[in-house]
C-alpha positions as CSV (number, residue, x, y, z in Angstrom):
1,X,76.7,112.9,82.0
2,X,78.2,111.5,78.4
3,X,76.7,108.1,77.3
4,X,78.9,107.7,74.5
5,X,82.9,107.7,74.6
6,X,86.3,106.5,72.7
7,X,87.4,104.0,75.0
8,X,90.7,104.6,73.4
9,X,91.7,107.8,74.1
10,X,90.7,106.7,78.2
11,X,94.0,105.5,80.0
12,X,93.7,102.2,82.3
13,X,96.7,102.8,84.2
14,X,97.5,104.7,86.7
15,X,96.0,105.6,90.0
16,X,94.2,108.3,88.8
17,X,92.4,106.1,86.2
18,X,89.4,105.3,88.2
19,X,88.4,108.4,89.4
20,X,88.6,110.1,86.0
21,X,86.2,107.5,84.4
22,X,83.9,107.8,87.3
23,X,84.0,111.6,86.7
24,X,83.2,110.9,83.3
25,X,80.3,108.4,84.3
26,X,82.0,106.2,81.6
27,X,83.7,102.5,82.0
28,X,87.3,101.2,80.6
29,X,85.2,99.7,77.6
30,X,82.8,103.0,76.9
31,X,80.2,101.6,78.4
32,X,77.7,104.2,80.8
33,X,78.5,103.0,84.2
34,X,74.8,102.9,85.7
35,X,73.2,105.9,87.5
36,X,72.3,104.0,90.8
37,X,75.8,102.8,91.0
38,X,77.7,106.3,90.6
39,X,74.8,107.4,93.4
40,X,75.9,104.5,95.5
41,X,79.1,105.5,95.0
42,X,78.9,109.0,95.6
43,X,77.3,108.6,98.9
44,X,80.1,106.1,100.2
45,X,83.1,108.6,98.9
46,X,81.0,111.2,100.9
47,X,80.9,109.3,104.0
48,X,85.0,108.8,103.9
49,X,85.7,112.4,103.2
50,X,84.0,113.1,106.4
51,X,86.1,110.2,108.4
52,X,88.3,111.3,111.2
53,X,91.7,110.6,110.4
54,X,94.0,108.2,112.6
55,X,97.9,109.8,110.7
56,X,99.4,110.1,107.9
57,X,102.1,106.4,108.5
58,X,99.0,104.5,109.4
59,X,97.1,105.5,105.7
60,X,100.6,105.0,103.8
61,X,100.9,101.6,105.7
62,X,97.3,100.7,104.9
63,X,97.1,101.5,101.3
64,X,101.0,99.7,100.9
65,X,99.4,96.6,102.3
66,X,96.4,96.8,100.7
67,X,97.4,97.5,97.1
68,X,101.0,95.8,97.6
69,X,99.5,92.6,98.4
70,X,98.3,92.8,94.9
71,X,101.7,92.8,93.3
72,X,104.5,91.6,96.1
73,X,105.0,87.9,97.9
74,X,104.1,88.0,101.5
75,X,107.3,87.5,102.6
76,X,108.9,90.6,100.2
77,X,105.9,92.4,101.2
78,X,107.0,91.9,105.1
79,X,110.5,93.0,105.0
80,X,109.5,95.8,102.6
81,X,107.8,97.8,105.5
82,X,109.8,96.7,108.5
83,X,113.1,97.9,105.9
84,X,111.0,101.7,106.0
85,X,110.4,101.8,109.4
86,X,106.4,100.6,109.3
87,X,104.8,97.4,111.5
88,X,105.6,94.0,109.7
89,X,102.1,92.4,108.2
90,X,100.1,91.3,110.6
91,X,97.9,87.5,111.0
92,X,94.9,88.8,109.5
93,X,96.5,90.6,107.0
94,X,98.3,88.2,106.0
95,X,95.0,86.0,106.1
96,X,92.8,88.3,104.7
97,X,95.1,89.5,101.4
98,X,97.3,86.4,101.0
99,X,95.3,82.8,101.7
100,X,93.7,83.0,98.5
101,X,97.5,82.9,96.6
């Protein structure tokens, strides 16, 4: 695993950014990312690659919530997924991702 990098040439952007600097063992700001934490991590992405799936909608609704919360108002958010066709937000979610704003 490399311990040094050019945190420069590493993107920060994109959803692929993550993964790639966890491949490389290597955080946004060159620093090693700690052994016991890659393992830690290694064994949790091992567990979800073996997790039964429930579909396909309920993932894309799940991650749209989850990471949309991040950038939309609730009510936006809401008529976003009843406009496609999904379930609008429901208490908890709205609770969970949006008390805190």
């Amino acid at each position: 695993m490399p311990t040094e990098t050019n945190p420069g040439n590493q993107t920060t952007t994109g959803a692929d950014a993550i993964d790639e600097a966890i491949a490389q063992g290597i955080d946004f700001d060159g620093s090693p990312i700690p052994p016991a934490k890659l393992e830690l991590y290694g064994k949790v992405m091992a567990l979800e690659a073996n997790r039964q799936r429930s579909g396909v909608s309920n993932t894309m609704r799940s991650r749209i919530v989850r990471i949309g919360a991040k950038h939309i108002p609730q009510p936006e958010l809401d008529q976003l997924l009843v406009d496609a066709g999904f379930a609008p937000l429901k208490e908890k979610e709205i609770a969970f991702f949006y008390s805190g704003k």
